[in-house]
C-alpha positions as a Markdown table, in Angstrom:
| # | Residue | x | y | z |
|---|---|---|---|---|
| 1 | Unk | -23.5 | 5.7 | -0.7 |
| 2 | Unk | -25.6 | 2.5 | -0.5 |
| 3 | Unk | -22.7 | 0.0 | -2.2 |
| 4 | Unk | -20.3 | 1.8 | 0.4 |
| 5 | Unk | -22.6 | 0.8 | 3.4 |
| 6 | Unk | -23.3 | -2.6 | 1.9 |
| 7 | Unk | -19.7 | -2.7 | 1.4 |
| 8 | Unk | -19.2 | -1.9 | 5.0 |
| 9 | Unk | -21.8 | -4.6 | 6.3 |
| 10 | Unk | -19.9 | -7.3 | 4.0 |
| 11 | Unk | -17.1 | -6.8 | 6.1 |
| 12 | Unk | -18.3 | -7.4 | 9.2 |
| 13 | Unk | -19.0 | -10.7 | 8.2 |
| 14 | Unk | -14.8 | -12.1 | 8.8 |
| 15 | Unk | -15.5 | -10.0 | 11.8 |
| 16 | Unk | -18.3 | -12.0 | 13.4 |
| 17 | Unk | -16.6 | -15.0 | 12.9 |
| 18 | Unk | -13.4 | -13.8 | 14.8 |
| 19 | Unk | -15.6 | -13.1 | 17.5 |
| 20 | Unk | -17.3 | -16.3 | 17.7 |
| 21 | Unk | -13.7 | -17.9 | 17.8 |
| 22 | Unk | -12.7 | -16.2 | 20.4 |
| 23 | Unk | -16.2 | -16.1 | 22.5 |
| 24 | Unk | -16.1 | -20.1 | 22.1 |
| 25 | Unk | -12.5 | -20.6 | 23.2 |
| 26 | Unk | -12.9 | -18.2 | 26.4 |
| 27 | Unk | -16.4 | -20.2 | 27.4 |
| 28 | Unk | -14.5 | -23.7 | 27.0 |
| 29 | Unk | -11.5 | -23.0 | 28.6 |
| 30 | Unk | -13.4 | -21.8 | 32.0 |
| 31 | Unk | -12.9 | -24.1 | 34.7 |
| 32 | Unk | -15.5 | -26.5 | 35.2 |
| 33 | Unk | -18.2 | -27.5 | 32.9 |
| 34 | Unk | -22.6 | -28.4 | 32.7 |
| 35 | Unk | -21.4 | -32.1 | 33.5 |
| 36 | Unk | -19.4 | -31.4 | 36.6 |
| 37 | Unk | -21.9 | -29.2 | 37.9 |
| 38 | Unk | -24.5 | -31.8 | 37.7 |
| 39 | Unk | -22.7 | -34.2 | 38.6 |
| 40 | Unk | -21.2 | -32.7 | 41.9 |
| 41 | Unk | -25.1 | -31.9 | 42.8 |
| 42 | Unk | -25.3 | -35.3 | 43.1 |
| 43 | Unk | -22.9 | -37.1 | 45.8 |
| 44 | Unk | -23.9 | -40.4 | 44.4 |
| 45 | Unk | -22.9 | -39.4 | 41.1 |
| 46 | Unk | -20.2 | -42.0 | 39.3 |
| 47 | Unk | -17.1 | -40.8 | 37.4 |
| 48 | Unk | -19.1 | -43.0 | 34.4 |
| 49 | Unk | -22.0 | -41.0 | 34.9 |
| 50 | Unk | -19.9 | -38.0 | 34.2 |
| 51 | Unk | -18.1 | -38.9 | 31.7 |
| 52 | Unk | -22.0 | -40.3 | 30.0 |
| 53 | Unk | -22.9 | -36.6 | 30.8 |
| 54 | Unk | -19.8 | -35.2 | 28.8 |
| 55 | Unk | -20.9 | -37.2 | 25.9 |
| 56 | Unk | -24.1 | -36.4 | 25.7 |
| 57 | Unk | -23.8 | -32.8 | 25.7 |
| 58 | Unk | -20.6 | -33.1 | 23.1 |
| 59 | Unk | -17.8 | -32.5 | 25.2 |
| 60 | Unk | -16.1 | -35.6 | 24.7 |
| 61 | Unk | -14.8 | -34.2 | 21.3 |
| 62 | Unk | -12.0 | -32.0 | 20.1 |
| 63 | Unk | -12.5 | -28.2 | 21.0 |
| 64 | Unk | -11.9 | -27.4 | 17.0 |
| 65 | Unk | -14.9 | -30.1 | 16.2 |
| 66 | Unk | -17.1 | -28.7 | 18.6 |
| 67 | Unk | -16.7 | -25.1 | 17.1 |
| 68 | Unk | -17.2 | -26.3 | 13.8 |
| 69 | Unk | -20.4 | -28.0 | 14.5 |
| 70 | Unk | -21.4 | -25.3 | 16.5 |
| 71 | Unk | -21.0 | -23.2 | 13.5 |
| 72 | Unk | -22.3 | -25.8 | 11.3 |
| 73 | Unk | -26.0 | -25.4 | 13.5 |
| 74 | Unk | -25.3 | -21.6 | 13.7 |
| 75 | Unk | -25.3 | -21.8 | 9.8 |
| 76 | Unk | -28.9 | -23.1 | 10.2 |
| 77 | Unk | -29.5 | -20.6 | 13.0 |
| 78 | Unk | -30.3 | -23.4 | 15.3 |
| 79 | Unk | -28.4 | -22.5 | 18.8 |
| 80 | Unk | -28.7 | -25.9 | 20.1 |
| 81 | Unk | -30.7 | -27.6 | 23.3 |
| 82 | Unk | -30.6 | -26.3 | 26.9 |
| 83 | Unk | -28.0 | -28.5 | 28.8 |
| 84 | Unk | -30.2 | -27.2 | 32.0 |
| 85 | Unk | -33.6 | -28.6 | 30.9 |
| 86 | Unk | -33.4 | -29.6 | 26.9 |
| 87 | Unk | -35.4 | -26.7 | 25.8 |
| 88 | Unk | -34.4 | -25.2 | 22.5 |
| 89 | Unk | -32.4 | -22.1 | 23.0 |
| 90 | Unk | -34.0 | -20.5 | 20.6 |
| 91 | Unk | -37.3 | -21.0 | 22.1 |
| 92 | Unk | -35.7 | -19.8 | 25.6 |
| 93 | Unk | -34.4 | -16.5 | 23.8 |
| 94 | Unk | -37.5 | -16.0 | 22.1 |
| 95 | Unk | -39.5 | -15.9 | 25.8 |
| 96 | Unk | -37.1 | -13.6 | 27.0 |
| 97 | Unk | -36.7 | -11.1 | 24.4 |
| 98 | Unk | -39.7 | -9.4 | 24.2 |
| 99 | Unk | -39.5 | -8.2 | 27.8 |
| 100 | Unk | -35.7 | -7.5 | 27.2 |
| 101 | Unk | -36.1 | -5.3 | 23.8 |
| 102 | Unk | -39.4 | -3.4 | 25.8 |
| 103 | Unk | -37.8 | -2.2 | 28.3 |
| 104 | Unk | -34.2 | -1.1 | 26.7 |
| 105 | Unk | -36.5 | 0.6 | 23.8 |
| 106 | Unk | -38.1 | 2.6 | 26.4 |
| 107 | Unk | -35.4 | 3.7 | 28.4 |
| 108 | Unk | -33.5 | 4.4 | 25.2 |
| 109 | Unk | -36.5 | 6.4 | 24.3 |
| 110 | Unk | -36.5 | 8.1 | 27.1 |
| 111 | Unk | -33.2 | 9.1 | 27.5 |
| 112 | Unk | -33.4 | 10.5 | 24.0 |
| 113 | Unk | -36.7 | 12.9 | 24.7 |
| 114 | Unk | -35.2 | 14.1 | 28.5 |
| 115 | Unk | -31.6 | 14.4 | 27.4 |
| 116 | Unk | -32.2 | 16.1 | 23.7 |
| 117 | Unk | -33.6 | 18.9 | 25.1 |
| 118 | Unk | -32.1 | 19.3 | 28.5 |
| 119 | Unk | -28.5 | 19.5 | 26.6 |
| 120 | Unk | -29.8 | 22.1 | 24.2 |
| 121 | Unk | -31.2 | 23.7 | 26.9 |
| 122 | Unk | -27.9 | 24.0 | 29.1 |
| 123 | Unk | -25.9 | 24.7 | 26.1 |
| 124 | Unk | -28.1 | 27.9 | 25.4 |
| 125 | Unk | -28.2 | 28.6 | 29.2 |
| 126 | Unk | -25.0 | 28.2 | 30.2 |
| 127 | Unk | -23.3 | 29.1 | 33.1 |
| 128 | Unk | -26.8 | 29.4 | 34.6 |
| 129 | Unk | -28.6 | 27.7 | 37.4 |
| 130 | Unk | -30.2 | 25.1 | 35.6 |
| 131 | Unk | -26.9 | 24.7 | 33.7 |
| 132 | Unk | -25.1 | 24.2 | 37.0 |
| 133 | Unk | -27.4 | 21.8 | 38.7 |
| 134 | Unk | -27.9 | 19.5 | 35.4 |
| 135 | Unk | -24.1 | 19.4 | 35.5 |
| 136 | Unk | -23.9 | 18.3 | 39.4 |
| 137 | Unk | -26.5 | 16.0 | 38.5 |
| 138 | Unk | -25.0 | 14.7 | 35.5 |
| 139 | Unk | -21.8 | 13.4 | 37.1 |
| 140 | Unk | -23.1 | 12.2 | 40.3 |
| 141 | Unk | -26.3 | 9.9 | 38.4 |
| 142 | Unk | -23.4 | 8.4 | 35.5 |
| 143 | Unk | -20.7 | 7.9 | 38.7 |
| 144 | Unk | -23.2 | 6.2 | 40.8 |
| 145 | Unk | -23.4 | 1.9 | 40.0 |
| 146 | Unk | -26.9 | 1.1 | 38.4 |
| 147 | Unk | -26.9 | -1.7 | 40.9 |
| 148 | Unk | -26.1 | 0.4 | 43.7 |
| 149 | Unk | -28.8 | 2.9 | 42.7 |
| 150 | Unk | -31.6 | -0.1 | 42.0 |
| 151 | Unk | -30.7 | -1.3 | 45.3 |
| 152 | Unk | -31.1 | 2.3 | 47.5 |
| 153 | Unk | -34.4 | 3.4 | 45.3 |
| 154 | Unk | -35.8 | -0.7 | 46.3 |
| 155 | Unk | -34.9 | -0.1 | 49.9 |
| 156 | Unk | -36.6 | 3.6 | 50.2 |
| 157 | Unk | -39.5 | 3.1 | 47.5 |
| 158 | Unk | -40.2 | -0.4 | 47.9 |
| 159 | Unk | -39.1 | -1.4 | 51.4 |
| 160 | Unk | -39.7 | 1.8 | 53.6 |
| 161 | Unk | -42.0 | 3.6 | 51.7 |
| 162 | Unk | -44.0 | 0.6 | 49.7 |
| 163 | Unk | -45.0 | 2.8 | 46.7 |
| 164 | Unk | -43.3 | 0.7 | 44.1 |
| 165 | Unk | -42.8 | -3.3 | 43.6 |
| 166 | Unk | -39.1 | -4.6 | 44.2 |
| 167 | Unk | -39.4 | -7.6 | 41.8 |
| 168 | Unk | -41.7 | -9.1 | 38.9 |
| 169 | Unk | -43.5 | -7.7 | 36.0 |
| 170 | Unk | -46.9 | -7.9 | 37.6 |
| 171 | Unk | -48.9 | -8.9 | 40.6 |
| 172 | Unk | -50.7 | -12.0 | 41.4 |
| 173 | Unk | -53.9 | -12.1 | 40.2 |
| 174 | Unk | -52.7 | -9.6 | 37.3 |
| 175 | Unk | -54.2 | -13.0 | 34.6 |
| 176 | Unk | -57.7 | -11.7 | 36.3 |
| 177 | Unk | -57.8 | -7.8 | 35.3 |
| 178 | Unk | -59.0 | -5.7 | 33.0 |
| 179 | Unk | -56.9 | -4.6 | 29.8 |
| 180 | Unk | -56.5 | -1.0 | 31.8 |
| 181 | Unk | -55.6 | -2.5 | 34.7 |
| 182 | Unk | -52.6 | -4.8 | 33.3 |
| 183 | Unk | -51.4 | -2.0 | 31.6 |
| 184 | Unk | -51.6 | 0.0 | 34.7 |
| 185 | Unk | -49.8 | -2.6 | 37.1 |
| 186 | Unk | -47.8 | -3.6 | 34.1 |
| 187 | Unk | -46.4 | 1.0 | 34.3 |
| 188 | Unk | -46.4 | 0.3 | 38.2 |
| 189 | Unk | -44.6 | -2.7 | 38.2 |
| 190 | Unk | -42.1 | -1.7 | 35.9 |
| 191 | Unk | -41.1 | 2.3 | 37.0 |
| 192 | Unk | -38.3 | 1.2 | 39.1 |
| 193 | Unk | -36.6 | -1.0 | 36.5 |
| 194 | Unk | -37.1 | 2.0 | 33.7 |
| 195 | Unk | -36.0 | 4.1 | 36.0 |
| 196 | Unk | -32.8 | 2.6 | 36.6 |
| 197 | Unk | -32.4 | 1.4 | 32.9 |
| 198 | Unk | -32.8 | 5.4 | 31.8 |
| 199 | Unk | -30.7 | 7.5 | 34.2 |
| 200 | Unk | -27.4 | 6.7 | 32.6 |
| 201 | Unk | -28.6 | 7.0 | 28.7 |
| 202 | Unk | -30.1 | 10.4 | 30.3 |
| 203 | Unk | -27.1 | 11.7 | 31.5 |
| 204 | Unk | -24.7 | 10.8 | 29.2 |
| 205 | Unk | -26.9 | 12.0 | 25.9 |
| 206 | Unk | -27.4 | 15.7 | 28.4 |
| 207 | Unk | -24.1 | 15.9 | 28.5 |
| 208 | Unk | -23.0 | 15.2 | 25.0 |
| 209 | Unk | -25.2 | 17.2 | 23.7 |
| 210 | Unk | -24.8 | 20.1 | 25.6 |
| 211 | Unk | -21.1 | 20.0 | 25.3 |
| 212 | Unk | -21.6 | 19.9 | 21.4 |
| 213 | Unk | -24.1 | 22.3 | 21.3 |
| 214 | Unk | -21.8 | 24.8 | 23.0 |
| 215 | Unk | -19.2 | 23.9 | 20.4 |
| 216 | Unk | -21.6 | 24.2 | 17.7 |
| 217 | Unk | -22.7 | 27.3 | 18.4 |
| 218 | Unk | -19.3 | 28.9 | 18.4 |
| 219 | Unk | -18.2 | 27.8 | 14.8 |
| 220 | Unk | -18.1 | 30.6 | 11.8 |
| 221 | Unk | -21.3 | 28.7 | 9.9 |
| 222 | Unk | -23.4 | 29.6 | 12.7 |
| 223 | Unk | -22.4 | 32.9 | 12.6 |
| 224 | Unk | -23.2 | 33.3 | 8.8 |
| 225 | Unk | -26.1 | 32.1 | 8.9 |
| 226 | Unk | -27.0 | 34.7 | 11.9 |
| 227 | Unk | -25.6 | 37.5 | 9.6 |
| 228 | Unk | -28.0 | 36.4 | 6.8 |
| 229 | Unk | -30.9 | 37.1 | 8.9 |
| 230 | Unk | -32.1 | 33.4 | 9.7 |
| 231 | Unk | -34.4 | 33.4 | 12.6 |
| 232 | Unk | -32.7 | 31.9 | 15.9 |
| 233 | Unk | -35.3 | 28.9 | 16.0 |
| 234 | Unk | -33.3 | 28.1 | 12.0 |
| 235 | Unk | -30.0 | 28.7 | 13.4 |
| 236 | Unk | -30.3 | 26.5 | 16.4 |
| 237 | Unk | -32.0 | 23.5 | 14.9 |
| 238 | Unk | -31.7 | 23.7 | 11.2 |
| 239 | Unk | -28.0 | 24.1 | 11.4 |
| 240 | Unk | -25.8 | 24.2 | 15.2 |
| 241 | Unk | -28.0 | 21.1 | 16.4 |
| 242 | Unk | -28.1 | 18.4 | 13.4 |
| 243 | Unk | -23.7 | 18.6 | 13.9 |
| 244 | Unk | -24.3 | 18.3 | 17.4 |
| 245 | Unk | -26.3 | 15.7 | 17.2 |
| 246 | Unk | -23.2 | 13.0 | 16.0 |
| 247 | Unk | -22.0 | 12.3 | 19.4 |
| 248 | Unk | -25.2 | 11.4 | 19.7 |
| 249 | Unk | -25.8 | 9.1 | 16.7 |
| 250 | Unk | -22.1 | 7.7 | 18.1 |
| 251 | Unk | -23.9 | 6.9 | 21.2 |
| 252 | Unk | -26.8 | 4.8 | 19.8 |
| 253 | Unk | -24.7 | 2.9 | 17.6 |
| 254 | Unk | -23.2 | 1.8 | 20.7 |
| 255 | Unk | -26.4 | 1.8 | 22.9 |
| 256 | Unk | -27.9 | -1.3 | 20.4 |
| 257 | Unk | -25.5 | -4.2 | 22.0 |
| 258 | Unk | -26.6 | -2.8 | 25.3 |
| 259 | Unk | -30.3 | -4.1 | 25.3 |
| 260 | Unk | -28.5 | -7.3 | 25.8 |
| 261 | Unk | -25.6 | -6.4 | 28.0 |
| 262 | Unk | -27.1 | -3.7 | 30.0 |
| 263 | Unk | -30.0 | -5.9 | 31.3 |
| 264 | Unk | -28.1 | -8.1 | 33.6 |
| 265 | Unk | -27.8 | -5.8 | 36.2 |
| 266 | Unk | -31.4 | -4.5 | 36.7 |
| 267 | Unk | -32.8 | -7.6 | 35.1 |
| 268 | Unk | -31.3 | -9.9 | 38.0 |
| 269 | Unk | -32.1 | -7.3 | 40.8 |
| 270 | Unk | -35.8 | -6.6 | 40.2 |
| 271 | Unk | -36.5 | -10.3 | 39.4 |
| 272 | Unk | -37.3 | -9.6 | 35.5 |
| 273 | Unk | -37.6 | -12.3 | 33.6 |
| 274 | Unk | -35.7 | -11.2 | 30.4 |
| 275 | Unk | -32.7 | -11.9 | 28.5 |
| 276 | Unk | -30.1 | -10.4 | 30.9 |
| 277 | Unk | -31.1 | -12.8 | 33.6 |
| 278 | Unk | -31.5 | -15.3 | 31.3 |
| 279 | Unk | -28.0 | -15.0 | 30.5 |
| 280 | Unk | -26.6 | -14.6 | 34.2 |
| 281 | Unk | -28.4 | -17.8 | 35.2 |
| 282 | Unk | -27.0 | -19.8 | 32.3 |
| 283 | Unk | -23.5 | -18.5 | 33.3 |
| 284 | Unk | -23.6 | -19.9 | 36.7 |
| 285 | Unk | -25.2 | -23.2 | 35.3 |
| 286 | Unk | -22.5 | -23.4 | 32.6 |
| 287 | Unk | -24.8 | -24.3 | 30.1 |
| 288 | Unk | -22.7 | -23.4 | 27.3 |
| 289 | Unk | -25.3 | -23.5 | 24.4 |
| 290 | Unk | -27.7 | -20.5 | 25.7 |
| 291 | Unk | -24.3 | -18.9 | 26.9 |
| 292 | Unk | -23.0 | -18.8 | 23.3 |
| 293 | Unk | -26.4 | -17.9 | 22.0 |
| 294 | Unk | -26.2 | -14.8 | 23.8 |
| 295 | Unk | -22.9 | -13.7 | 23.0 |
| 296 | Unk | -23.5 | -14.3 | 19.2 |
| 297 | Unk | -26.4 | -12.0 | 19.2 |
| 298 | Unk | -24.3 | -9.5 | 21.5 |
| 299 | Unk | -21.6 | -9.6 | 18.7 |
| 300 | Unk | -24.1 | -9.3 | 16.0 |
| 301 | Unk | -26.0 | -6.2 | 17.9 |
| 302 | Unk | -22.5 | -4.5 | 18.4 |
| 303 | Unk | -21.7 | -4.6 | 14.7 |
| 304 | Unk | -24.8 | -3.6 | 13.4 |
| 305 | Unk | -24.6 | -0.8 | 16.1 |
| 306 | Unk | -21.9 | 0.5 | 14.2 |
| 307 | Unk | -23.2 | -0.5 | 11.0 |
| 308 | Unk | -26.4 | 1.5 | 12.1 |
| 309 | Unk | -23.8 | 4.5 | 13.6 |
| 310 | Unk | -22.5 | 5.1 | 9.5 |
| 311 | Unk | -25.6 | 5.0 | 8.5 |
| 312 | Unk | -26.7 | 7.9 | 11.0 |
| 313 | Unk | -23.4 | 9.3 | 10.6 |
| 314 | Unk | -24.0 | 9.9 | 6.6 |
| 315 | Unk | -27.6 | 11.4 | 6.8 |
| 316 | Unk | -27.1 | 13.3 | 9.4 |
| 317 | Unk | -23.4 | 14.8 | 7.8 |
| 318 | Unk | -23.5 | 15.6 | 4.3 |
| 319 | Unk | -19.7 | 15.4 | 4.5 |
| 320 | Unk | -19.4 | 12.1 | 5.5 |
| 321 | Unk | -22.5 | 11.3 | 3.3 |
| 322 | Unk | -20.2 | 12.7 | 0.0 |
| 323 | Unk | -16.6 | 10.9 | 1.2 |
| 324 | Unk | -18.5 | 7.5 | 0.4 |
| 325 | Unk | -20.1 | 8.4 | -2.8 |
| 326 | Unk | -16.7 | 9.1 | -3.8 |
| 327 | Unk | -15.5 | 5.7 | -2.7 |
């Protein structure tokens, strides 16, 4: 099983590189570029100072050179300067990620503890009340836009009621508290953004679970095991809930590129200074090198999402787990 999954991540490798081809052609084919955007800031600007601009951030060459030295510094996992301020975009990454991967983690986390159980919990109820309202609840929270939902909970929470911050990661003179009282305005700061980060993971894993649980339940295993005498706590979790569970382990494969993806929205809105908005302001700057940073790691979290997905897939199915020793 290990060579097959090593096998597996071998051939993601022709993958990636597809994906940087294409990511690189999209990005340099956009209209406009870092040089015209600096120079029409500047109504004094010459067409030689633009064209000096081009060639010192590169763009003076052939597209195909410019990917292959792009690759040549990806190779050395160097992602290049800043056109916006020079800074390494490693560095810039590195700033921003901590905040990123610390929120995702959590609402991922959450969404795992509050949707696990309410699905199990419907599926064995169902039909019921609570069944019913986590249903209702379900599709209106995963219909509703995350912006739309950041933007009514800031108005009502923040605005109207002032219980919560709208924006930042801490107050002022948070650099003069005590190590409870960061972590405390740190929590308070940061409930809305969770907030809105979780509800959708919530949802969705509710009702995937439930749904699975419920078809679980009904296969001729479960009943053989009921007619061998096993308690119902066995039944439920030793046996209907670990099959359930693949949706889920489907769902976090695909939930790893979103702690990159999934942070623009909130990210932007409540003024957090992570990778999403990172991102979103290097888009509008067109500074290519942070822009293609970010889409590399995107790419390499989406495959080892999937990578991760097998992996979940085979411990968590002995079938799949024997279809690739036999490979």
């Amino acid at each position: 099983m290990i060579k097959a999954l090593f096998r597996r991540l071998a051939s993601l490798v022709p993958l990636l590189l597809g994906i940087t081809f294409i990511c690189f052609l999209i990005v340099h084919l956009a209209p406009g570029s870092a040089a015209d955007l600096k120079a029409g800031l500047n109504p004094r600007a010459s067409l030689e100072a633009r064209a000096r601009l081009t060639q010192l951030y590169g763009l003076d060459k052939p597209l195909a050179q410019q990917y292959v030295d792009w690759l040549g510094r990806l190779a050395k996992w160097d992602f290049g300067t800043s056109f916006v301020d020079g800074q390494k975009v490693w560095d810039k990454i590195l700033s921003a990620m901590p905040i990123t991967i610390g929120i995702n983690v959590l609402a991922l986390a959450a969404a795992l503890l509050l949707g696990i159980p309410a699905g199990v919990y419907g599926a064995l109820h169902r039909g019921k009340t609570f069944d019913r309202w986590m249903t209702g609840f379900s599709f209106a929270a995963f219909s509703l836009p995350s912006f739309w939902v950041a933007l009514i909970l800031m108005s009502f929470l923040g605005v109207w009621l002032r219980l919560l911050p709208v924006s930042g990661l801490h107050s002022v003179f948070y650099e003069e508290f005590g190590a409870f009282h960061k972590i405390a305005d740190l929590a308070w700061h940061l409930a809305l953004p969770l907030f809105v980060a979780s509800l959708p993971g919530i949802t969705m894993v509710s009702r995937f679970v439930r749904d699975s649980m419920i078809d679980a339940l009904s296969q001729n295993y479960v009943r053989t095991a009921r007619a061998k005498g096993l308690t119902e706590r066995a039944v439920l979790y030793d046996h209907a809930l670990k099959n359930a569970l693949l949706p889920v382990v489907t769902l976090l494969g695909l939930s790893v590129p979103g702690l990159l993806g999934g942070s623009v929205i909130f990210e932007t809105i409540f003024s957090i200074p992570g990778m999403g908005r990172l991102f979103f302001n290097s888009v509008f700057s067109r500074d290519y090198p942070v822009i293609l940073a970010m889409l590399f790691i995107g790419a390499v979290l989406t495959l080892i999402g999937n990578w991760l997905a097998d992996i979940g897939y085979a411990v968590v199915d002995p079938r799949i787990r024997q279809g690739m020793v036999k490979r």
